[in-house]
C-alpha positions as a Markdown table, in Angstrom:
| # | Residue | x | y | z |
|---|---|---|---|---|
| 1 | Unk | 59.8 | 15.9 | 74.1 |
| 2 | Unk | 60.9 | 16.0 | 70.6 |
| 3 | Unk | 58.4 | 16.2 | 67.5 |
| 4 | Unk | 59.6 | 14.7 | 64.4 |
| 5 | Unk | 57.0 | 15.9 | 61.2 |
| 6 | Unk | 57.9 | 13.9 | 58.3 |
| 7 | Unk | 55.8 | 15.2 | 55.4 |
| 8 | Unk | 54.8 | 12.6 | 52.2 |
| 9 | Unk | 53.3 | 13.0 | 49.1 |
| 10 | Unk | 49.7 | 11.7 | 48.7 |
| 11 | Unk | 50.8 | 8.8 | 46.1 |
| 12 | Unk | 51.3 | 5.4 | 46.1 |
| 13 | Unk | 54.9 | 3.7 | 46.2 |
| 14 | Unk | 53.2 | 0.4 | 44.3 |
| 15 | Unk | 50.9 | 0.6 | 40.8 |
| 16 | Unk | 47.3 | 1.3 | 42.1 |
| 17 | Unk | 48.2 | 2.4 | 45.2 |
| 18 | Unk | 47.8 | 6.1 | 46.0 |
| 19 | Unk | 48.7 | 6.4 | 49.6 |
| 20 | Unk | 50.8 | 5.4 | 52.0 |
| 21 | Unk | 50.1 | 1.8 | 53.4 |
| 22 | Unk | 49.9 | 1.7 | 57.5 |
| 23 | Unk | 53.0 | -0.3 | 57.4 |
| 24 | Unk | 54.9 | 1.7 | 55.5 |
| 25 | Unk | 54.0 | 4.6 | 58.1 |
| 26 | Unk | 54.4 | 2.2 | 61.5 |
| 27 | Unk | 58.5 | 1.4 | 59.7 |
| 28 | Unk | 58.9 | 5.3 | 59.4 |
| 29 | Unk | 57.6 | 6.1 | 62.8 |
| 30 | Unk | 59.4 | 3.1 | 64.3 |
| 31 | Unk | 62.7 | 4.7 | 62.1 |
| 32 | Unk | 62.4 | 8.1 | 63.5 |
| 33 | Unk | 62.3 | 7.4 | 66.8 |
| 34 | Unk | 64.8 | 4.9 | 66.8 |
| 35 | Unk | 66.7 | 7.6 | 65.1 |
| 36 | Unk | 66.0 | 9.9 | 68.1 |
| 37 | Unk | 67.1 | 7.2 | 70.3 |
| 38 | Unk | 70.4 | 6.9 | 68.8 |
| 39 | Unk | 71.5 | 10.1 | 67.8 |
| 40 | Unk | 70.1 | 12.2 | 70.8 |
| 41 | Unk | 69.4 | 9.8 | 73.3 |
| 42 | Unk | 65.7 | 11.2 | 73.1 |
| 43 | Unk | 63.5 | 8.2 | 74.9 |
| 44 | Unk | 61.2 | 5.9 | 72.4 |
| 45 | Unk | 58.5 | 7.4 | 75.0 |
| 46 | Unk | 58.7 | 10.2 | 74.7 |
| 47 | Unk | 59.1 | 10.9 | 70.9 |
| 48 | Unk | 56.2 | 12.1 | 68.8 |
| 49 | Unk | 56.1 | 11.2 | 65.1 |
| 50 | Unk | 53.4 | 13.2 | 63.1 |
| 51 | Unk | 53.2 | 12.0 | 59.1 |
| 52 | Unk | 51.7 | 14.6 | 57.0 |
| 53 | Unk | 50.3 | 13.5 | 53.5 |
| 54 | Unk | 50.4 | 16.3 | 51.1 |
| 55 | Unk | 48.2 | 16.0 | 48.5 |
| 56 | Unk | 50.3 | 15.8 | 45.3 |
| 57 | Unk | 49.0 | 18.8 | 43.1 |
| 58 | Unk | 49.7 | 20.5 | 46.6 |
| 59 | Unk | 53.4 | 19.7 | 46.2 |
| 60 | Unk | 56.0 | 21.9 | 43.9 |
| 61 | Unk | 59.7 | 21.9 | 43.2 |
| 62 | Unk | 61.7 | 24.0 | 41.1 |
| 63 | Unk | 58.9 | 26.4 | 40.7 |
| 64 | Unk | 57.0 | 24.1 | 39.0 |
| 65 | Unk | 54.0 | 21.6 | 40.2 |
| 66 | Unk | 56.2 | 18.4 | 41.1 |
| 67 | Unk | 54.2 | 16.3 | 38.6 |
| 68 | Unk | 55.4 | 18.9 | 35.5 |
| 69 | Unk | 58.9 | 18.9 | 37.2 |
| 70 | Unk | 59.1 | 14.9 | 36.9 |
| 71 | Unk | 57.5 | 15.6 | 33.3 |
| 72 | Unk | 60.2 | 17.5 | 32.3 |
| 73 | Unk | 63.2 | 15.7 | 33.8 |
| 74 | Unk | 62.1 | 12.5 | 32.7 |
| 75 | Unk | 62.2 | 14.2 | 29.1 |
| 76 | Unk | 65.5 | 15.6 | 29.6 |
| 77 | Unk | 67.8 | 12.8 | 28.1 |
């Protein structure tokens, strides 16, 4: 029984939005398992698909808060 944890930040992908839509999380569920499927042979029924939404002041990269560390490279000509 595999578990696949896929873990998001807490934003929008479209102006206004600032989470995930249900669709977008039902085409990376459907994704992962089919994944699963083909790479593994793991059984659509029997693949879990957990989707975490991290906040994003919860989220960090390069030792920096991931909204400073866009700041900066999107500065950086």
């Amino acid at each position: 029984m595999p578990v696949v944890t896929i873990q998001i930040t807490r934003e929008g992908t479209a102006p206004g939005a600032d989470a995930t839509t249900a669709e977008q999380k039902a085409a990376l569920i459907k994704g992962a398992s089919a994944l699963m499927l083909e790479v593994l042979g793991k059984p659509l029924d029997s693949t879990f698909v957990v989707i975490e939404e991290v906040p994003l002041e919860n989220w960090g990269w390069g030792g920096l808060p991931v909204t400073e560390y866009r700041r900066r490279k999107a500065a950086v000509p």
